[in-house]
KEPAMAR-658379 format. One record per residue (C-alpha): x, y, z; residue in three letters. Coordinates in steps of 0.2 Angstrom, whole numbers, padded with zeros to 4 digits, always signed. Example, Ala and Ser with C-alpha at 12.3 -4.5 7.8 and 13.67 -1.06 7.14 Angstrom:
<sites>
+0062-0022+0039ALA
+0068-0005+0036SER
</sites>
This chain:
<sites>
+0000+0000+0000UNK
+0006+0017-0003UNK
+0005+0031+0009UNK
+0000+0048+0006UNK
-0017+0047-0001UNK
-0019+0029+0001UNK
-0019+0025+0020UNK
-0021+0047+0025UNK
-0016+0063+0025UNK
-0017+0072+0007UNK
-0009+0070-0010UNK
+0005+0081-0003UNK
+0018+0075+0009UNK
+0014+0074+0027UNK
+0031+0068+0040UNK
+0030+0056+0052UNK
+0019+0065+0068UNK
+0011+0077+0057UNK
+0000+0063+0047UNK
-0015+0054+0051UNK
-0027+0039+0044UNK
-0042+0041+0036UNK
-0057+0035+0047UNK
-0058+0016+0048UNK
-0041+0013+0040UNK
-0032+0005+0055UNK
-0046-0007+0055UNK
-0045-0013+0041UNK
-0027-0018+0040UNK
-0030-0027+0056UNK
-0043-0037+0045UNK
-0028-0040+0031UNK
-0017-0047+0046UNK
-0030-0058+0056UNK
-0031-0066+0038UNK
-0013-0069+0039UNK
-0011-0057+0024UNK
+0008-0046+0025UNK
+0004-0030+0023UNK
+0016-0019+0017UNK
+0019+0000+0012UNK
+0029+0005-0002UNK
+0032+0023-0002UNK
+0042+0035-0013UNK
+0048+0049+0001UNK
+0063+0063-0005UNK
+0062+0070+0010UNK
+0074+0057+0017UNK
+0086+0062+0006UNK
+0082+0081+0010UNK
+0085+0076+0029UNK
+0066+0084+0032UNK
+0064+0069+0039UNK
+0073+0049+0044UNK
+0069+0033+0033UNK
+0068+0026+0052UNK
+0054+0039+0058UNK
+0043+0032+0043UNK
+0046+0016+0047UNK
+0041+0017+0066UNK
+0026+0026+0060UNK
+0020+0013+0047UNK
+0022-0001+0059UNK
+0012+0007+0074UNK
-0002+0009+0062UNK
+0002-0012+0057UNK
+0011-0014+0043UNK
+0022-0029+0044UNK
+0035-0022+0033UNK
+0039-0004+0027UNK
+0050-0001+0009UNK
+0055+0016+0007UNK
+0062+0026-0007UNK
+0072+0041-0001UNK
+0077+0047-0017UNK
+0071+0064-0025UNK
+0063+0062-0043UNK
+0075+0062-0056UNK
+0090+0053-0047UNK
+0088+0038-0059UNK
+0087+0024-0046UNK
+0078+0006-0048UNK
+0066+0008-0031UNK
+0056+0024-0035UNK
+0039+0023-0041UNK
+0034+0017-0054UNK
+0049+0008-0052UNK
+0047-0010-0045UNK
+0064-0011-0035UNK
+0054-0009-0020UNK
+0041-0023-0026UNK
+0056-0033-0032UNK
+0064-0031-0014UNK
+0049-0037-0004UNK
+0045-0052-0016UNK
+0061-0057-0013UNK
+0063-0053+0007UNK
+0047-0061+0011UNK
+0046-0077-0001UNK
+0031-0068-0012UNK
+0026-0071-0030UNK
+0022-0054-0037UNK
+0006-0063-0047UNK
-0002-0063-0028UNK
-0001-0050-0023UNK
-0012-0034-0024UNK
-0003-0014-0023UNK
-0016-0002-0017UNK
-0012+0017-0020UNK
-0017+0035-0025UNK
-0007+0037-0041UNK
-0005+0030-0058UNK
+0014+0028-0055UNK
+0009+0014-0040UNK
-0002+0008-0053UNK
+0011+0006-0068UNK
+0025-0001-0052UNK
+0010-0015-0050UNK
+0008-0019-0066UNK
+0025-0019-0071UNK
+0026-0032-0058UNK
+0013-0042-0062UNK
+0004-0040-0046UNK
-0017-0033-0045UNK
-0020-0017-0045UNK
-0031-0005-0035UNK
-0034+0013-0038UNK
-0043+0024-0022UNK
-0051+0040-0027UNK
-0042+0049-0011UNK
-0029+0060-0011UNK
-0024+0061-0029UNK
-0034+0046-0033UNK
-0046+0057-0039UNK
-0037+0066-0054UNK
-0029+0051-0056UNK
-0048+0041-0062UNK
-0054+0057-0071UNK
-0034+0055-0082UNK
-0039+0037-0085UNK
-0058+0039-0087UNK
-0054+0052-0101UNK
-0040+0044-0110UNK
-0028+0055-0108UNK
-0013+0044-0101UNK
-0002+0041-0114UNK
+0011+0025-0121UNK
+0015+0015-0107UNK
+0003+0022-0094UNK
-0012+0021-0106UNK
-0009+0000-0104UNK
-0013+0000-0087UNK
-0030-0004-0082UNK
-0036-0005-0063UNK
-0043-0021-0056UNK
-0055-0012-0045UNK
-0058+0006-0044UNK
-0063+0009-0025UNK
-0068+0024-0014UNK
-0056+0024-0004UNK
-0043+0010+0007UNK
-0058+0002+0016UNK
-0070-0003+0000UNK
-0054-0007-0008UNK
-0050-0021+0008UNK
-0069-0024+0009UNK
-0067-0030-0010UNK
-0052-0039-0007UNK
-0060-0049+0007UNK
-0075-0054-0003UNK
-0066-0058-0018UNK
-0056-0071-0006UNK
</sites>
């Protein structure tokens, strides 16, 4: 799951102390974990490399709301690296920490970038129409992602992080 958007906060970043969960969120991941579902945040956040704020303070954040495990990029756009979304490095890293096939799994996020990251990887897709979820169904719904982005299409389209769980669940 991504962060900013997806679990809370806006589609702007908010640092560790500042953000908070949408309602019902934290719920909801305790339904992924009494499945026996890992849950995991993958997050693109340049202000580590800025030194606005610590790779560890994310971490410790992500953890008390109940992730299992958190995958960070610190870089800023630009800097060329494999992790950044819609990179799969951190997808790639946390098939390969935690034994997972990318084909089971499900990313959950705001933007088209989690959404390419996804498919490149072969795993489902889920876009939330919060934070910049919004903008980012009224680009696809009009057509106006272009080349590779245009490929991409969601699995489910949900309101936000709870319908998209709720869906999940079902599905099972």
């Amino acid at each position: 799951m991504d962060r900013e958007g997806t679990l809370g906060g806006s589609d702007f970043v908010t640092f560790p102390g500042e953000f908070t969960l949408f309602p019902g969120v934290e719920e909801s991941i305790k339904q992924l974990k009494k499945r026996g579902i890992l849950v995991c945040s993958f997050t693109n956040q340049p202000g580590v490399a800025d030194e606005e704020a610590s790779a560890e303070s994310f971490d410790s954040e992500l953890k008390a709301f109940g992730f299992d495990r958190v995958y960070l990029c610190p870089h800023r756009h630009g800097e060329g690296c494999e992790c950044r979304k819609p990179g799969i490095g951190m997808l790639k890293r946390a098939a390969e920490e935690n034994g997972l096939d990318l084909r089971n799994c499900v990313v959950i996020g705001d933007r088209w970038t989690d959404l390419l990251a996804s498919d490149e990887a072969g795993c489902m897709k889920i876009l939330v129409k919060t934070g910049s979820g919004n903008q980012a169904f009224e680009n696809y719904r009009n057509k106006e992602y272009k080349g590779r982005w245009a490929e991409v299409q969601p699995d489910y389209i949900a309101e936000d992080l709870n319908d998209a769980i709720n869906w999940l669940t079902v599905e099972e």
